[in-house]
N, C-alpha and C positions, 0 to 999 in steps of 0.2 A: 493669435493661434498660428503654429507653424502648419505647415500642410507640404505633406510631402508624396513623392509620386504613386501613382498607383500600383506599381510592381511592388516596391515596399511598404505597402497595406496588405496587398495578397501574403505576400511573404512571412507577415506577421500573422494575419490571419492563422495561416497554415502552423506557425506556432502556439499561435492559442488552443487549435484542434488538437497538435501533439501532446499540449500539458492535458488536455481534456483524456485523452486516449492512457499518459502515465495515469492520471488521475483512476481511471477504470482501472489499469494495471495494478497501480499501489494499491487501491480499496478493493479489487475484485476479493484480497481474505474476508470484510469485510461481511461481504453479500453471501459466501461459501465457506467459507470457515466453519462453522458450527454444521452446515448440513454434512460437507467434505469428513468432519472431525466424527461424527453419529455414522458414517455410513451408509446414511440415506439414499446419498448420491457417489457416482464415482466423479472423479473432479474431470474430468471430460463432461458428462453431463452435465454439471451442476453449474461449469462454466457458459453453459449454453442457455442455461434454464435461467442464470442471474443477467445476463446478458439481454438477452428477449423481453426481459420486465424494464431492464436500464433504457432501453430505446423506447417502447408503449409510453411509458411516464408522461411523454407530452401531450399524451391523447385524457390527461385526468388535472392535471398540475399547470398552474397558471406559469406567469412569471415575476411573481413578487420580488422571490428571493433574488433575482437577476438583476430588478432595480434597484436592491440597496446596494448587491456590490457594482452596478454601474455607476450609481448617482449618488448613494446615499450615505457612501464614507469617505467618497474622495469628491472635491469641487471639480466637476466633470468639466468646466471650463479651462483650469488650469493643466488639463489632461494631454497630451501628445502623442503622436505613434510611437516616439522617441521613447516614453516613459512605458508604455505598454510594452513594448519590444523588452524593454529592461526587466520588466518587472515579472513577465514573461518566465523569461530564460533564469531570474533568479530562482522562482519558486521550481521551476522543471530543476534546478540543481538540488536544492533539497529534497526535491524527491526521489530523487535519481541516487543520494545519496543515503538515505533515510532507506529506498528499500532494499540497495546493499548489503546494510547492516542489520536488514529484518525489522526494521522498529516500524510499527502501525502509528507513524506521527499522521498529523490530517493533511491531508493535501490542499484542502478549503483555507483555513490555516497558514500555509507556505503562499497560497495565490493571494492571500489579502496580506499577509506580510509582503511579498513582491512586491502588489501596486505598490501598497504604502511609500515602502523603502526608497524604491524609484520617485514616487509625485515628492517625497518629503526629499528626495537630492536636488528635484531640478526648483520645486519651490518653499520648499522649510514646513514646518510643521503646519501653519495657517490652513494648508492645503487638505486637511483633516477638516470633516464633518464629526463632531464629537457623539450628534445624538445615534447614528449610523453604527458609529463605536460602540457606545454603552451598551447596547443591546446584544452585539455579537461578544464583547469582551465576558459579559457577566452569562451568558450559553458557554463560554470557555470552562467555567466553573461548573453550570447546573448542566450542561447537557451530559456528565458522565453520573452525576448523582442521578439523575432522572432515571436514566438506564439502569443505574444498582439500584433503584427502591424500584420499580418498575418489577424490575428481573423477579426480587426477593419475591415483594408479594405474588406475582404471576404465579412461579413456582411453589408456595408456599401453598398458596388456592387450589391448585392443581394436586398436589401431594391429598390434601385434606379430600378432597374430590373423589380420588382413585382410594383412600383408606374407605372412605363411606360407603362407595359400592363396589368395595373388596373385589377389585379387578385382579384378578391375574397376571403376574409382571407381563407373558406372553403377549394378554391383549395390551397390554398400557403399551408394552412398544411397539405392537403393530398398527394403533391408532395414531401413536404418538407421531410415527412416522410418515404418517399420512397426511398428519394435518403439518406437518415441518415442512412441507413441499409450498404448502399456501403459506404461511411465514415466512417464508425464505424469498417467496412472490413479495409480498408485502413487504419485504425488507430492503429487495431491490428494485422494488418502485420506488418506495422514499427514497432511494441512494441515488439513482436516476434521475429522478424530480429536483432534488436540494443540489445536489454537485452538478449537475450536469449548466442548471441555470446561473452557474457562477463564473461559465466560461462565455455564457451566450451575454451575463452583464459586461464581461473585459470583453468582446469580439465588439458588441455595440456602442462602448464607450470609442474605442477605435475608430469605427466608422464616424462615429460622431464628431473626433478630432481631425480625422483626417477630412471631414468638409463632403462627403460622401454622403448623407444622410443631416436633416437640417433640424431635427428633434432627436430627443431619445425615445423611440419608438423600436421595437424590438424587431428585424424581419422573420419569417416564416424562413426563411434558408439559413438562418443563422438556429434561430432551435430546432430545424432536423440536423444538421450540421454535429450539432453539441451534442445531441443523443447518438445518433449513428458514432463518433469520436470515441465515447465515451461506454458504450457496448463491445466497439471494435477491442476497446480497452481491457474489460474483462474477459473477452475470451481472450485474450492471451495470456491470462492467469499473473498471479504472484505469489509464489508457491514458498516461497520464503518467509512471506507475511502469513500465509498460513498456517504454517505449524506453528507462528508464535499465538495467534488469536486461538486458533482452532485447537492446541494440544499443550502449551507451556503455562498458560492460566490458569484452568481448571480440566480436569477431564469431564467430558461431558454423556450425557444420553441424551437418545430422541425429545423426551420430555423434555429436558434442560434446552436445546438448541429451538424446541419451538415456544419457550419460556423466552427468551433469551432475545431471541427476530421477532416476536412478535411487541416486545414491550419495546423494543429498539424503531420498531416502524411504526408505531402510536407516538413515539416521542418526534418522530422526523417528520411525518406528516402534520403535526401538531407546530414544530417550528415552519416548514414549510409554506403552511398557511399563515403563518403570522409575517412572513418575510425576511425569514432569520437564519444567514448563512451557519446553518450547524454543522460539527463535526458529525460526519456518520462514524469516522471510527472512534472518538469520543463513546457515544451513546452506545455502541456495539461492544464497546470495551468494558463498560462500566456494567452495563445488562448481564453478560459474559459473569463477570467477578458476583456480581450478584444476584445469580443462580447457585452460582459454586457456594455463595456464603449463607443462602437458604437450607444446601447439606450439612455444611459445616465449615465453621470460617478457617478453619485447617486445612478446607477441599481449595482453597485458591491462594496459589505461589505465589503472595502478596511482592514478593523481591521482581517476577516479570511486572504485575504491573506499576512496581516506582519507578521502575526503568523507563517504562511506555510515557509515564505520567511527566519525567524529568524529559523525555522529548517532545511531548506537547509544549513544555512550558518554555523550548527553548524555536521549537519554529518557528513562530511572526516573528520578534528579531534576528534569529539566524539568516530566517529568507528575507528579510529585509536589507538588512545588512550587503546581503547578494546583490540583491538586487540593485542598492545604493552604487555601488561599488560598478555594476556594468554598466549602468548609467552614465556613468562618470569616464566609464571607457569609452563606450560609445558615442558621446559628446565629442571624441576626436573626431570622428568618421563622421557621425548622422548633426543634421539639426537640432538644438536641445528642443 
């Protein structure tokens, strides 16, 4: 194992906090989208309110999901600062790129294509844990179905609910929008909990290769670290990825947006616990569509989300790719 100096572990450290911090930026639509989109909240708010859940998270949430992506997809012994640095800076490109263009691709997503990309240049494919794999590749698939069947019947329940005791549109939305405040909690604690632990797995893999740390054993300054990154994240908004989640999918109401967060954060606490790096905007996306298709499968601009859908599918090899590629740059300069 290479081991290289300790300024360049800080170094990298402080780029894993930065992807942590885009990571909040990119998904902050994620967490406020649908409240921002209903009105509930003004996005000053709403970015304070998703932010405050993103940091608490670790006062409820273990670290599962941090040890599959520290140990459980990549052979952490084949791991280097070298490869983290790359794999790093790959996935901050796609993201950086992706929120550009407005596309809600995952950020969880671009960071497990990085490692990947990078460990598969410096040591080939062997360097893959396949069972690590299976698990997150086949969530690539269900974590947005979960969210549309989730959303459908939420909303569907809900609807039958307010016909029964012939509520008042009045009262439906001024309940509705009170209880979308605690949804929208729930939604960015799970966002907080799943992503945030996925930077605190790459920061401990790090220390681990870099000979600083003599187990994989997670520190306490590294998961407040990840949250505090990752809060700082969303308050600074991504207001671009907003209006695609929040207003180009479906239009929504109070009802629909606590349809919507609330079936989204039973699906991510649910991976969560099991230790399963999910997309949050996968399952935010798919909930979203289906809501809109419990109105009427006419209510959701099916063309934004093939668009959404064709940049999921192209993230883990896109950021890999990246990732491979600066790897292979940085081999002039750094240690492999």
């Amino acid at each position: 194992m290479v081991t290289l100096g300790l300024p360049f572990i800080i170094f990298v450290i402080i780029i894993a906090l930065t992807f942590d911090f885009t990571n909040g930026m990119h998904d902050a639509a994620n967490s406020i989208s649908t409240i921002v989109s209903t009105r509930v909240l003004s996005p000053r708010l709403a970015v304070i309110w998703a932010a405050f859940f993103n940091f608490i998270a670790f006062l409820i949430f273990g670290t599962t999901v941090a040890s599959t992506i520290g140990r459980g997809m990549i052979n952490v012994n084949a791991v280097t600062p070298t490869v983290v640095f790359a794999g790093l800076l790959g996935a901050i490109s796609w993201n950086l790129i992706t929120w550009y263009f407005g596309l809600p691709s995952s950020s969880s997503h671009a960071l497990i294509g990085g490692y990947a990309g990078a460990a598969i240049a410096k040591s080939g494919l062997g360097v893959l844990i396949a069972a690590g794999w299976y698990k997150t590749l086949i969530f690539i698939a269900l974590a947005p179905i979960i969210g549309l069947v989730l959303g459908f019947f939420l909303k569907i329940a809900a609807t039958w609910m307010i016909y029964l005791n012939k509520q008042a549109p009045a009262t439906v939305d001024r309940w509705s929008r009170i209880l979308q405040l605690f949804s929208a909690a729930a939604y960015s604690l799970g966002h907080g909990s799943n992503d945030a632990q996925k930077t605190m797995g790459i920061t401990t893999s790090l220390l681990f290769a870099g000979g600083l740390i003599s187990e994989f054993k997670i520190p306490l300054w590294v998961i407040l670290s990840a949250h505090a990154a990752i809060a700082l994240g969303t308050l600074s908004g991504g207001w671009r990825i907003v209006k695609t989640m929040g207003q180009r999918i479906t239009k929504l109401q109070p009802i629909d947006g606590f349809c919507a967060e609330t079936s989204s954060a039973a699906s991510i606490f649910l991976a969560t616990h099991l230790g399963i790096p999910v997309s949050t905007t996968h399952v935010i996306t798919g909930a979203i569509s289906g809501v809109g298709s419990a109105n009427r499968l006419s209510a959701v601009r099916w063309n934004v989300t093939i668009r959404i859908v064709w940049a999921w599918i192209f993230t883990i090899p896109a950021a890999a790719v990246m990732s491979g590629l600066i790897y292979f740059l940085a081999r002039v300069f750094l240690p492999a």
